[in-house]
Gaussian input, Z-matrix of N, CA and C with variables (Angstrom, degrees):
# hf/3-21g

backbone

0 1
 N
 C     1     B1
 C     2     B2     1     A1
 N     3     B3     2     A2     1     D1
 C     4     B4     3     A3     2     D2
 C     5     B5     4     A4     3     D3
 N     6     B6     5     A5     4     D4
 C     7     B7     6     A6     5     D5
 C     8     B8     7     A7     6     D6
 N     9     B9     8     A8     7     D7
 C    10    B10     9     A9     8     D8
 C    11    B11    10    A10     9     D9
 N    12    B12    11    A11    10    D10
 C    13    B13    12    A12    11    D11
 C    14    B14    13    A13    12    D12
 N    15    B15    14    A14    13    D13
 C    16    B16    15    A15    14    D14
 C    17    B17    16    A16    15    D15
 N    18    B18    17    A17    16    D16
 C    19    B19    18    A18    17    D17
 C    20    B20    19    A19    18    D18
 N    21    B21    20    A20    19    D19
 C    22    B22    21    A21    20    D20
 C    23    B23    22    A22    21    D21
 N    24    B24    23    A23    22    D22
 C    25    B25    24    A24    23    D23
 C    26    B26    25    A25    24    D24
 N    27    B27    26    A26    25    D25
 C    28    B28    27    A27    26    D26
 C    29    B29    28    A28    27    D27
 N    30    B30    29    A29    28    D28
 C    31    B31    30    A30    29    D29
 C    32    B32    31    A31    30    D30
 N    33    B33    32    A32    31    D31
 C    34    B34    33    A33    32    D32
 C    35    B35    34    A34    33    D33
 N    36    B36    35    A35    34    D34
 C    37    B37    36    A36    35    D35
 C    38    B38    37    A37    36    D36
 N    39    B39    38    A38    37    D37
 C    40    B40    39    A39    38    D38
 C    41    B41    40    A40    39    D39
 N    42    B42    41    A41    40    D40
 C    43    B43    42    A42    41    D41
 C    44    B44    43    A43    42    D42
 N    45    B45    44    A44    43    D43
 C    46    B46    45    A45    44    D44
 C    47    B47    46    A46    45    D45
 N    48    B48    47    A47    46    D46
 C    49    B49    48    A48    47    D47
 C    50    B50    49    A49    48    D48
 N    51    B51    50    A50    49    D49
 C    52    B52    51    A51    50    D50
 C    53    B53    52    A52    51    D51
 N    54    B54    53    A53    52    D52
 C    55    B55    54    A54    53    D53
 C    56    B56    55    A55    54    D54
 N    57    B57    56    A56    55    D55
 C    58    B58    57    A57    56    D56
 C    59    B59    58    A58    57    D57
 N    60    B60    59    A59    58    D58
 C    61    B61    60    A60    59    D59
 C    62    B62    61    A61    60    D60
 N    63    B63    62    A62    61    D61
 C    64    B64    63    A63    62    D62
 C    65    B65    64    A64    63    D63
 N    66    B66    65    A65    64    D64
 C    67    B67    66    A66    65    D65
 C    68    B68    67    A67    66    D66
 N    69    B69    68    A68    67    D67
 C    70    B70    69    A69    68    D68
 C    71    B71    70    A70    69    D69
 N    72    B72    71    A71    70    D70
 C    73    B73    72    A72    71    D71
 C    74    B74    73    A73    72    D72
 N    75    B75    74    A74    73    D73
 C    76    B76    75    A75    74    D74
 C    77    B77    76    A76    75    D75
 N    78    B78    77    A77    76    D76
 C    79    B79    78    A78    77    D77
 C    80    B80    79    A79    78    D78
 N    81    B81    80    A80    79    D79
 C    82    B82    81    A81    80    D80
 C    83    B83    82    A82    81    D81
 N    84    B84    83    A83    82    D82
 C    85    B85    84    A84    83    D83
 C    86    B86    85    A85    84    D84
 N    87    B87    86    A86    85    D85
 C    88    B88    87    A87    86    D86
 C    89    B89    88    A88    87    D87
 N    90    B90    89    A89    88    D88
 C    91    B91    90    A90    89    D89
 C    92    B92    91    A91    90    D90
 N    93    B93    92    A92    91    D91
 C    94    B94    93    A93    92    D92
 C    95    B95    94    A94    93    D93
 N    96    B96    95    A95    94    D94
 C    97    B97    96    A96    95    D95
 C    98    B98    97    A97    96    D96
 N    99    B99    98    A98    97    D97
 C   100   B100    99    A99    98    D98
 C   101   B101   100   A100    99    D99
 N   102   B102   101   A101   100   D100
 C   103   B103   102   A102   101   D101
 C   104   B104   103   A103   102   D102
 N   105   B105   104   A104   103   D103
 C   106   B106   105   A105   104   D104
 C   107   B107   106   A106   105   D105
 N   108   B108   107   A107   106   D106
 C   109   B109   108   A108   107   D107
 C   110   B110   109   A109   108   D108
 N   111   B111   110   A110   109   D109
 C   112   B112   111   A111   110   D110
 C   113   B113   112   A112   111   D111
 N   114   B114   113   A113   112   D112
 C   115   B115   114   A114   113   D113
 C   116   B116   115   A115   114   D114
 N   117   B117   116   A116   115   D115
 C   118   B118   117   A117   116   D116
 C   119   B119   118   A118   117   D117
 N   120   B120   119   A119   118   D118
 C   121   B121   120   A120   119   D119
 C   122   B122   121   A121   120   D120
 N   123   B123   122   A122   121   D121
 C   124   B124   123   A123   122   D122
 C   125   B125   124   A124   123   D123
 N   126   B126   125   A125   124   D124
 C   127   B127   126   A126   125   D125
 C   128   B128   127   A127   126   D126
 N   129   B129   128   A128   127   D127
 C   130   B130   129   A129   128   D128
 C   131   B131   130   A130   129   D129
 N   132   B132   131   A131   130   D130
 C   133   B133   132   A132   131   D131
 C   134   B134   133   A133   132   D132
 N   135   B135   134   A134   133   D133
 C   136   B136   135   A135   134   D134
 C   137   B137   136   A136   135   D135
 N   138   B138   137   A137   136   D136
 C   139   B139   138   A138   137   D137
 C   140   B140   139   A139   138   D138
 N   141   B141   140   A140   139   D139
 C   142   B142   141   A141   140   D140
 C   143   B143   142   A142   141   D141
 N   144   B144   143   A143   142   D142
 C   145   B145   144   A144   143   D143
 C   146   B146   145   A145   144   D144
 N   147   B147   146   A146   145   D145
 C   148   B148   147   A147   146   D146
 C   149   B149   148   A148   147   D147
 N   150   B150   149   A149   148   D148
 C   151   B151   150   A150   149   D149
 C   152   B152   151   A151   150   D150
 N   153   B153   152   A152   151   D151
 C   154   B154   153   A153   152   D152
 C   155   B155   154   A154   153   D153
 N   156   B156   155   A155   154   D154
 C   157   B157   156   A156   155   D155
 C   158   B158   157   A157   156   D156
 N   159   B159   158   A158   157   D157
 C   160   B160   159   A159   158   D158
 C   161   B161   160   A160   159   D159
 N   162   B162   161   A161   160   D160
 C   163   B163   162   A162   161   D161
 C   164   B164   163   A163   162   D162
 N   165   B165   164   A164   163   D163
 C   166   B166   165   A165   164   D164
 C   167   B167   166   A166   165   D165
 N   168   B168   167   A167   166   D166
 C   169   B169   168   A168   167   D167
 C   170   B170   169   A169   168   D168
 N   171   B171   170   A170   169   D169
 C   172   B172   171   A171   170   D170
 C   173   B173   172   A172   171   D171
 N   174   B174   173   A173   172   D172
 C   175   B175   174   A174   173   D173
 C   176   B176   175   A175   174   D174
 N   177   B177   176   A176   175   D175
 C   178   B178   177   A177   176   D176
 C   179   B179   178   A178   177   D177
 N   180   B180   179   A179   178   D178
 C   181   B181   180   A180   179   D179
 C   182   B182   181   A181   180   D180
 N   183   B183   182   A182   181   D181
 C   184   B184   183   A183   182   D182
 C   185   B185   184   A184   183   D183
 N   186   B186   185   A185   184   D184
 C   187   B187   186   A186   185   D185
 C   188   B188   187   A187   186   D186
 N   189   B189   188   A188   187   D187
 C   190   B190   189   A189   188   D188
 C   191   B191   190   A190   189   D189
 N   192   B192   191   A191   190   D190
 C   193   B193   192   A192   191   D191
 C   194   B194   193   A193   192   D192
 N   195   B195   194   A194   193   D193
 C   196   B196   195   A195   194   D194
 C   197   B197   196   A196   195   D195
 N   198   B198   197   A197   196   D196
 C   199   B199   198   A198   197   D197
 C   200   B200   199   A199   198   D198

   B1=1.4341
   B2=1.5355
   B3=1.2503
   B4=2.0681
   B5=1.0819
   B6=1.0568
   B7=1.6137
   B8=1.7940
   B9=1.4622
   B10=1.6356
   B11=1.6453
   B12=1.7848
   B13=1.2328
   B14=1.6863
   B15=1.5410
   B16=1.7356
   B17=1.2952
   B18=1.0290
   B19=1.6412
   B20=1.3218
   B21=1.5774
   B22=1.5956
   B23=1.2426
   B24=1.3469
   B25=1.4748
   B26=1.5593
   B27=1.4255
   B28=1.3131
   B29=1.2966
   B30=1.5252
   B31=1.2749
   B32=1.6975
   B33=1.5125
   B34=1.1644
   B35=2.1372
   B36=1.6836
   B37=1.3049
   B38=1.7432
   B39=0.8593
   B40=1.6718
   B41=1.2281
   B42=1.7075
   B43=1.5147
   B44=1.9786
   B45=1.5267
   B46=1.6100
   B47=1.4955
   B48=1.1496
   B49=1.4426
   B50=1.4604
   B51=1.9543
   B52=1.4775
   B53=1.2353
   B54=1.4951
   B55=1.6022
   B56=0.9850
   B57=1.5138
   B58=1.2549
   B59=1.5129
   B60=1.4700
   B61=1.2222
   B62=1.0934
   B63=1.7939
   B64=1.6055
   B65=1.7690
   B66=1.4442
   B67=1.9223
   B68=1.3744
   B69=1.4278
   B70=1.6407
   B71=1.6428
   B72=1.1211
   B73=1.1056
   B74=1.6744
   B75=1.5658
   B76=1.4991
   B77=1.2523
   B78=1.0291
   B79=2.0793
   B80=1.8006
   B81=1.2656
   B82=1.3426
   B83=1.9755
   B84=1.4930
   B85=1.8975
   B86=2.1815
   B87=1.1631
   B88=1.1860
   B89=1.7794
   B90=1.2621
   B91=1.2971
   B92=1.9271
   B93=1.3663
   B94=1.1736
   B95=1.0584
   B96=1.6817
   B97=1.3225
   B98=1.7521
   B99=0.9395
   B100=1.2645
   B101=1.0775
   B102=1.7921
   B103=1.4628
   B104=1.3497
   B105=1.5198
   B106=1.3251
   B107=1.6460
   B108=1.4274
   B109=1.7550
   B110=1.4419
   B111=1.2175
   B112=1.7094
   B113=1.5799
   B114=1.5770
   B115=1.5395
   B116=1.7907
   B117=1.4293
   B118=1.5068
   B119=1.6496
   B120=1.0310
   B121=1.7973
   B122=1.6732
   B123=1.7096
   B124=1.2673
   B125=1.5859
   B126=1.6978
   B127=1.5735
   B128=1.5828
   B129=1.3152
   B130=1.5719
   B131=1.4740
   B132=0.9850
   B133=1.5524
   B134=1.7649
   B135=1.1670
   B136=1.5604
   B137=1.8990
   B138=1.8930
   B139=1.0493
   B140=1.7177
   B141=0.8722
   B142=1.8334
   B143=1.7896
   B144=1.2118
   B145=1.3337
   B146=1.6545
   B147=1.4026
   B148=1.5304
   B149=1.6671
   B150=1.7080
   B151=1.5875
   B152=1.2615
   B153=1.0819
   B154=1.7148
   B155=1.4154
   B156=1.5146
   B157=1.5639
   B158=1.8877
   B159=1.1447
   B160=1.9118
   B161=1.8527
   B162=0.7604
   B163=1.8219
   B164=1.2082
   B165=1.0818
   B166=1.8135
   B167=1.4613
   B168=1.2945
   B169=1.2923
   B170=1.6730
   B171=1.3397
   B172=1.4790
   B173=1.5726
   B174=0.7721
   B175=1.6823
   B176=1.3687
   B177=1.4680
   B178=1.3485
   B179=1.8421
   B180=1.0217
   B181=1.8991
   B182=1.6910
   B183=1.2735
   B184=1.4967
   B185=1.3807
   B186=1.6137
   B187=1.6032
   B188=1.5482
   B189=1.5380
   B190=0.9576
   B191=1.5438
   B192=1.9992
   B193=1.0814
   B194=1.9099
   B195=1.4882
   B196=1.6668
   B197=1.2696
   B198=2.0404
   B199=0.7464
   B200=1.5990
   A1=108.48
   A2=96.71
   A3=99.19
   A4=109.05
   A5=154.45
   A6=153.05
   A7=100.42
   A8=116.32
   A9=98.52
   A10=79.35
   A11=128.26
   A12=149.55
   A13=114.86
   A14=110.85
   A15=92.98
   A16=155.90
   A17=145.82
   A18=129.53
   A19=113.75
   A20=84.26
   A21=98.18
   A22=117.71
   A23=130.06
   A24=137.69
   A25=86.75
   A26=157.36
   A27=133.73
   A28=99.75
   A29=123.22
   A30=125.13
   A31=103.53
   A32=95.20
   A33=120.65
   A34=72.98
   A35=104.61
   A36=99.38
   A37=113.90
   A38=99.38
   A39=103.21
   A40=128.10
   A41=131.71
   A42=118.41
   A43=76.16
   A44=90.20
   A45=107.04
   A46=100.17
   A47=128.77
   A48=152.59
   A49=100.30
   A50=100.42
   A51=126.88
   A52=105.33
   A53=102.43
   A54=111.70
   A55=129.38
   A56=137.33
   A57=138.62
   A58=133.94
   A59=110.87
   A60=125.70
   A61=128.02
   A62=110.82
   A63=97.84
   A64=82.28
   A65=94.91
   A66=102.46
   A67=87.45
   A68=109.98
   A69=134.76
   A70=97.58
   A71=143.01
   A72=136.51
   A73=110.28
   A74=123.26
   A75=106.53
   A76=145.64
   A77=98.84
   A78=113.24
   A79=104.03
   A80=112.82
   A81=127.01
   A82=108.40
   A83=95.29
   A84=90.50
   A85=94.93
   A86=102.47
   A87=117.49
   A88=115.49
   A89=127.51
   A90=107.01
   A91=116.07
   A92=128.82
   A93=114.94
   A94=131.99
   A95=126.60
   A96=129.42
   A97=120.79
   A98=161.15
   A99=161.13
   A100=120.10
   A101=104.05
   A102=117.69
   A103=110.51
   A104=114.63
   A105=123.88
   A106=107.24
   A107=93.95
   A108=107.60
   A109=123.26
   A110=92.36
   A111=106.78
   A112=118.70
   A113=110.07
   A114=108.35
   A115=127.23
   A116=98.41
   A117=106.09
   A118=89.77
   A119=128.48
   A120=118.35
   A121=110.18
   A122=115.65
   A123=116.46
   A124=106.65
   A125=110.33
   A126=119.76
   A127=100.93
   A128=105.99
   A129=124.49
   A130=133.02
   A131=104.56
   A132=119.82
   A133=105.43
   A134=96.99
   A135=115.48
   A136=92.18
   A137=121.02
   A138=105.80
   A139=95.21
   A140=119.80
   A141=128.43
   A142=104.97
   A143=105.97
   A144=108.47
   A145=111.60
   A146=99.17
   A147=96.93
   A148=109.73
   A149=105.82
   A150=86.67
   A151=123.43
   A152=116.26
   A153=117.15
   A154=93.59
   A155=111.11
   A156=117.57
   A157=115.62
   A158=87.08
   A159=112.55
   A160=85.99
   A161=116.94
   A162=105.21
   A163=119.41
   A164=129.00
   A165=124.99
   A166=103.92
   A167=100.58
   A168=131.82
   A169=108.01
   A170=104.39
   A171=100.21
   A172=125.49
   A173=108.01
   A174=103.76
   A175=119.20
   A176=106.55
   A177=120.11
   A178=118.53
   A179=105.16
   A180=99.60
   A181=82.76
   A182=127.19
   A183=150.37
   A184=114.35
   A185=98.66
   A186=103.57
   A187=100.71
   A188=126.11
   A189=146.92
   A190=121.00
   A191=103.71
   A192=106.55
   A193=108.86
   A194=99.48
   A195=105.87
   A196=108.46
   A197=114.10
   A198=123.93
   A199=101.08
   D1=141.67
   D2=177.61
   D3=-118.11
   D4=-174.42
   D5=-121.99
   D6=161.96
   D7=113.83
   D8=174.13
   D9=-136.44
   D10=134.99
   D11=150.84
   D12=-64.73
   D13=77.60
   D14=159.27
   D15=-119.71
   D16=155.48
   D17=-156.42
   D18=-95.24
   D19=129.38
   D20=-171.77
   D21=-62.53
   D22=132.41
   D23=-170.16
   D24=-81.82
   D25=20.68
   D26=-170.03
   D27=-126.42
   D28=-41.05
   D29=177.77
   D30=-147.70
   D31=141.04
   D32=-119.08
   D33=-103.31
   D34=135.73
   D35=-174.25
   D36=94.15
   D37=-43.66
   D38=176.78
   D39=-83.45
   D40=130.67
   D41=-147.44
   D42=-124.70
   D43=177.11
   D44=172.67
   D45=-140.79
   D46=152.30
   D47=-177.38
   D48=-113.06
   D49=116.17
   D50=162.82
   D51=-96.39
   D52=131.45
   D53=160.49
   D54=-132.61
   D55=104.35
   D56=157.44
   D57=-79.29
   D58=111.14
   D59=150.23
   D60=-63.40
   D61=136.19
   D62=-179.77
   D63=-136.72
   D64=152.88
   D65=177.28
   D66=-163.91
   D67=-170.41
   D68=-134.27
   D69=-117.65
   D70=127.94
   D71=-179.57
   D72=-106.58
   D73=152.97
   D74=174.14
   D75=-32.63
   D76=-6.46
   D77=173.79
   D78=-124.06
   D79=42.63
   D80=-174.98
   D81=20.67
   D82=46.18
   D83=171.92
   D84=-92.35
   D85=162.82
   D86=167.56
   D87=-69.38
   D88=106.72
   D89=174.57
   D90=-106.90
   D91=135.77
   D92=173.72
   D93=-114.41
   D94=126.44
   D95=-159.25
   D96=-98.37
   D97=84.39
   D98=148.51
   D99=-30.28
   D100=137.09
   D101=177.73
   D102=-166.54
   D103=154.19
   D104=-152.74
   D105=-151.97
   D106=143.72
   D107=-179.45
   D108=-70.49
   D109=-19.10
   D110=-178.60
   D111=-60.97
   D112=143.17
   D113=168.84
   D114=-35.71
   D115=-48.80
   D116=-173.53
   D117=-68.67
   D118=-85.55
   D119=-153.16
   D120=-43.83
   D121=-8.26
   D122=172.46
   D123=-74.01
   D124=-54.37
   D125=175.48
   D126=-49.57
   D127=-92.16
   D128=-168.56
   D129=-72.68
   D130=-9.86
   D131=153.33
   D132=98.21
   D133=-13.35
   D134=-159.08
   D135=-122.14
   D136=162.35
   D137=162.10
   D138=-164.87
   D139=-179.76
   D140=174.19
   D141=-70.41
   D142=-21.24
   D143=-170.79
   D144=-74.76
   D145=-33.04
   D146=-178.95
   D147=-97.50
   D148=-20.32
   D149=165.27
   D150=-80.82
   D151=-12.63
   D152=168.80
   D153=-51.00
   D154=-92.30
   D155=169.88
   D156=9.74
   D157=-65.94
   D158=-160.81
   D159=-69.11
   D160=-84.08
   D161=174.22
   D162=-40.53
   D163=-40.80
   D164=164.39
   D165=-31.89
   D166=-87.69
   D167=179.29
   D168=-27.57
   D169=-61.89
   D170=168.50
   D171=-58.88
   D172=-36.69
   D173=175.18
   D174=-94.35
   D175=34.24
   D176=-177.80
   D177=55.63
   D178=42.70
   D179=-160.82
   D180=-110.85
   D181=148.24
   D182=-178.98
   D183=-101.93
   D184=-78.95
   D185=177.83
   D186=-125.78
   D187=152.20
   D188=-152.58
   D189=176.18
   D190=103.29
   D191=-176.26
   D192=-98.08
   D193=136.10
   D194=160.45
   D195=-105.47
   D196=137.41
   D197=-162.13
   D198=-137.23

């Protein structure tokens, strides 16, 4: 499990917690699951917080502060 802390663009001071799970699917591929503290990924299941995340990740980036 990975853990990424990010700041909410809505209110100012307040962070949300990304988490990705990754495990083994029936044909032993890696699958990875995302999830987030934020209101929207509670509504919509989905949020900006984890596609930020998901582009990090893709362009190989680890840690990354916005300021």
């Amino acid at each position: 499990m990975i853990r990424w802390e990010i700041a909410s663009l809505s209110n100012k001071g307040e962070t949300h917690e990304v988490v990705a799970e990754i495990h083994s699917d029936e044909l032993g591929r890696d699958v990875e699951r995302f999830f987030c503290t934020c209101p929207g990924y509670t509504y919509r299941g989905d949020c900006r917080h984890i596609t930020l995340t998901q582009q990090w990740l893709g362009e190989g980036l680890r840690t990354m502060v916005i300021e």
